[in-house]
C-alpha positions as a Markdown table, in Angstrom:
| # | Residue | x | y | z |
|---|---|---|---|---|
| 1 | Unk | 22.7 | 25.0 | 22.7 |
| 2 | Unk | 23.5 | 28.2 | 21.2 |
| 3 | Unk | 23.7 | 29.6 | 17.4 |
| 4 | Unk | 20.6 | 30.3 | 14.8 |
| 5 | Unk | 16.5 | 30.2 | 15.9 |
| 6 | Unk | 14.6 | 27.6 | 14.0 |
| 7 | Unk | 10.5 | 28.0 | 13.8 |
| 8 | Unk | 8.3 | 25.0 | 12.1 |
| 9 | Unk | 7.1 | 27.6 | 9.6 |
| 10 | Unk | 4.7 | 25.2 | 7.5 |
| 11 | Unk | 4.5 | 21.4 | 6.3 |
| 12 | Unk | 4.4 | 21.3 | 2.3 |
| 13 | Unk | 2.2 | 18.8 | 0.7 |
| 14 | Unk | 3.5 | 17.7 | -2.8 |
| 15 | Unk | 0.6 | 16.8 | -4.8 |
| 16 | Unk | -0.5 | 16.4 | -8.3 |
| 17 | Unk | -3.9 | 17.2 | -8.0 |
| 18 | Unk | -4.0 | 20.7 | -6.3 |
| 19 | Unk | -7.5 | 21.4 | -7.2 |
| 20 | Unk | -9.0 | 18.7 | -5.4 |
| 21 | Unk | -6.3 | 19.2 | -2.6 |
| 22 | Unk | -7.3 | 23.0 | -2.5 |
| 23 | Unk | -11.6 | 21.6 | -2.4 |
| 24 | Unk | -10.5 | 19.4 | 0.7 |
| 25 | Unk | -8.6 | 21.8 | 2.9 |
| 26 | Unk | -9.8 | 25.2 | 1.8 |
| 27 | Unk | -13.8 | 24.4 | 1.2 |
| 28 | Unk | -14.3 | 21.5 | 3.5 |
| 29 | Unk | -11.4 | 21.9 | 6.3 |
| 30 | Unk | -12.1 | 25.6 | 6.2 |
| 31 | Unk | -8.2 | 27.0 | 6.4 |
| 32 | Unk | -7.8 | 30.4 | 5.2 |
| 33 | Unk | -5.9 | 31.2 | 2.0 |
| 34 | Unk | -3.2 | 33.5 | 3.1 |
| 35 | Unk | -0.5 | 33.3 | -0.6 |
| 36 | Unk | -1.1 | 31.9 | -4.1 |
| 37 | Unk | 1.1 | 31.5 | -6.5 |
| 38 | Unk | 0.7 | 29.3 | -9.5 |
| 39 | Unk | 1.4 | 25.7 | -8.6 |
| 40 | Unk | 1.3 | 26.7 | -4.8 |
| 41 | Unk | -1.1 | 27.5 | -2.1 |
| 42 | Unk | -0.4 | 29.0 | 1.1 |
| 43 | Unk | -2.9 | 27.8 | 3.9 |
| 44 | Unk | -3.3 | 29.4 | 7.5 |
| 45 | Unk | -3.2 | 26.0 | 10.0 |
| 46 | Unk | -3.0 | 27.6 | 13.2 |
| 47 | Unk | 0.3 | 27.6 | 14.7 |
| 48 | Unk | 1.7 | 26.5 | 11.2 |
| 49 | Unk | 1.0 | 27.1 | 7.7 |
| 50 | Unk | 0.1 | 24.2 | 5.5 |
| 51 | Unk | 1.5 | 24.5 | 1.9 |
| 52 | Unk | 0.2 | 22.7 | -1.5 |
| 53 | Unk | 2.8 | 22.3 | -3.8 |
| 54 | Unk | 1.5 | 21.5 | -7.6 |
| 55 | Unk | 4.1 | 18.7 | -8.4 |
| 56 | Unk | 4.5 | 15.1 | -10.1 |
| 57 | Unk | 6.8 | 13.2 | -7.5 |
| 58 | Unk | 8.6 | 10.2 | -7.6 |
| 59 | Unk | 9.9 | 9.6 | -3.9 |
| 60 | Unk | 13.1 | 11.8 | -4.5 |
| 61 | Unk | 11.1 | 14.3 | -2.9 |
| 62 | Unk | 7.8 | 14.3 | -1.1 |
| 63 | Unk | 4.5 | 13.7 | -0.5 |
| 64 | Unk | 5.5 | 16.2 | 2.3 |
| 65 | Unk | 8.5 | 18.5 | 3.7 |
| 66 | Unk | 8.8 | 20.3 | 6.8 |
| 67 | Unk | 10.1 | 23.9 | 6.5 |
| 68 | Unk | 11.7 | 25.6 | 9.3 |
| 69 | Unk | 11.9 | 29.4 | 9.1 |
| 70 | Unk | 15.4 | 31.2 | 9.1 |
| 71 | Unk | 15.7 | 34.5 | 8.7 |
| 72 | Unk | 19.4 | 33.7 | 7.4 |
| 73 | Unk | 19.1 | 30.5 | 5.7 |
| 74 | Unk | 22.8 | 30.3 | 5.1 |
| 75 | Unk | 23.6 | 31.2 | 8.8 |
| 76 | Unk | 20.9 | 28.7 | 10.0 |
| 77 | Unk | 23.0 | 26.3 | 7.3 |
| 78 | Unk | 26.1 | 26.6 | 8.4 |
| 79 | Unk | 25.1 | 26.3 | 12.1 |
| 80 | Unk | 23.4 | 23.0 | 12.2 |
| 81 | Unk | 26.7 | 21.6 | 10.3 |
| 82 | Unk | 28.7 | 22.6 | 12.7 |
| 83 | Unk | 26.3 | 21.1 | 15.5 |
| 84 | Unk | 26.6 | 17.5 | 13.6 |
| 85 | Unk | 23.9 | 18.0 | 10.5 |
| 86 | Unk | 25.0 | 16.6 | 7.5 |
| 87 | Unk | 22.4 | 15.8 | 3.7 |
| 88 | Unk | 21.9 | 20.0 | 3.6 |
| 89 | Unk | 21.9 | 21.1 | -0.3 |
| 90 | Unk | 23.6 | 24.4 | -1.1 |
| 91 | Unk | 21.5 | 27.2 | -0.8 |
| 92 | Unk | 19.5 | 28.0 | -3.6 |
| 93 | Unk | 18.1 | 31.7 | -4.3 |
| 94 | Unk | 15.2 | 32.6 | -6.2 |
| 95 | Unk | 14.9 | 36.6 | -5.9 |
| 96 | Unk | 14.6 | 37.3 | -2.2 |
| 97 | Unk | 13.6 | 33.6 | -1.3 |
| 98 | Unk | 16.6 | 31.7 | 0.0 |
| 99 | Unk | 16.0 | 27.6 | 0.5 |
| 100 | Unk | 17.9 | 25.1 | 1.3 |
| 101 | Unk | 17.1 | 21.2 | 1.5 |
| 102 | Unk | 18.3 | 18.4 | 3.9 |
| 103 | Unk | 17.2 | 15.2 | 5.4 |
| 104 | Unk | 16.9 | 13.7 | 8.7 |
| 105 | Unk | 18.1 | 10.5 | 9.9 |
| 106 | Unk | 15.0 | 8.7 | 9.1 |
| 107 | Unk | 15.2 | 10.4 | 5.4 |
| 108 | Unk | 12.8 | 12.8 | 5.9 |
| 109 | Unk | 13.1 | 15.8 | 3.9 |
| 110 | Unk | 13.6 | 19.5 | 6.0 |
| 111 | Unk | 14.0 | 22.5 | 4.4 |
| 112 | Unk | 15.1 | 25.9 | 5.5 |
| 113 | Unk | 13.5 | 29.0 | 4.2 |
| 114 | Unk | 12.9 | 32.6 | 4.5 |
| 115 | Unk | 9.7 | 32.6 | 2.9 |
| 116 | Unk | 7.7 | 34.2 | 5.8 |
């Protein structure tokens, strides 16, 4: 199989209680905090990062997502829709972060990113 490298970057937790979330996983799990932003906390898990995501959900998306690193998310796109994938969003740019959401066949939601 040839075309773009994909990397399990970090599983994001949706959740509207981040400061209890941030007690459990910084202060009693012990992961490092390695970003912060408001409404989002970046946490070292190893070979993966694990994200907390300050958010009211209501299925449509969450209580998790897995996000797989691309360098070019639009490349990464456009590559796994010519190898079959289908339920991929647009991408959507915020500055230099480029993200783009899809499901798997299960519903699952995936997410390419190039947030490193």
């Amino acid at each position: 199989m040839s075309g773009v490298s994909l990397a399990i970057r970090r599983v994001i937790l949706f959740t509207p209680n981040l400061a209890d979330m941030t007690h459990f996983y910084r202060d009693i799990l012990g992961l490092k905090v390695v970003g912060a932003e408001p409404g989002w906390l970046d946490l070292d898990g190893g070979g993966c990062r694990l994200a907390l995501h300050e958010a009211q959900f209501d299925g449509a998306e969450g209580p998790a997502k897995i996000a797989f690193f691309a360098e070019d998310v639009a490349a990464a796109r456009a590559d796994l829709i010519t190898r079959g994938a289908t339920g991929f969003g647009e991408v959507k740019v915020f500055g230099t972060l480029r993200l783009c959401d899809g499901v798997d066949p299960d519903g699952n939601t995936v997410q390419l990113s190039n947030r490193p």
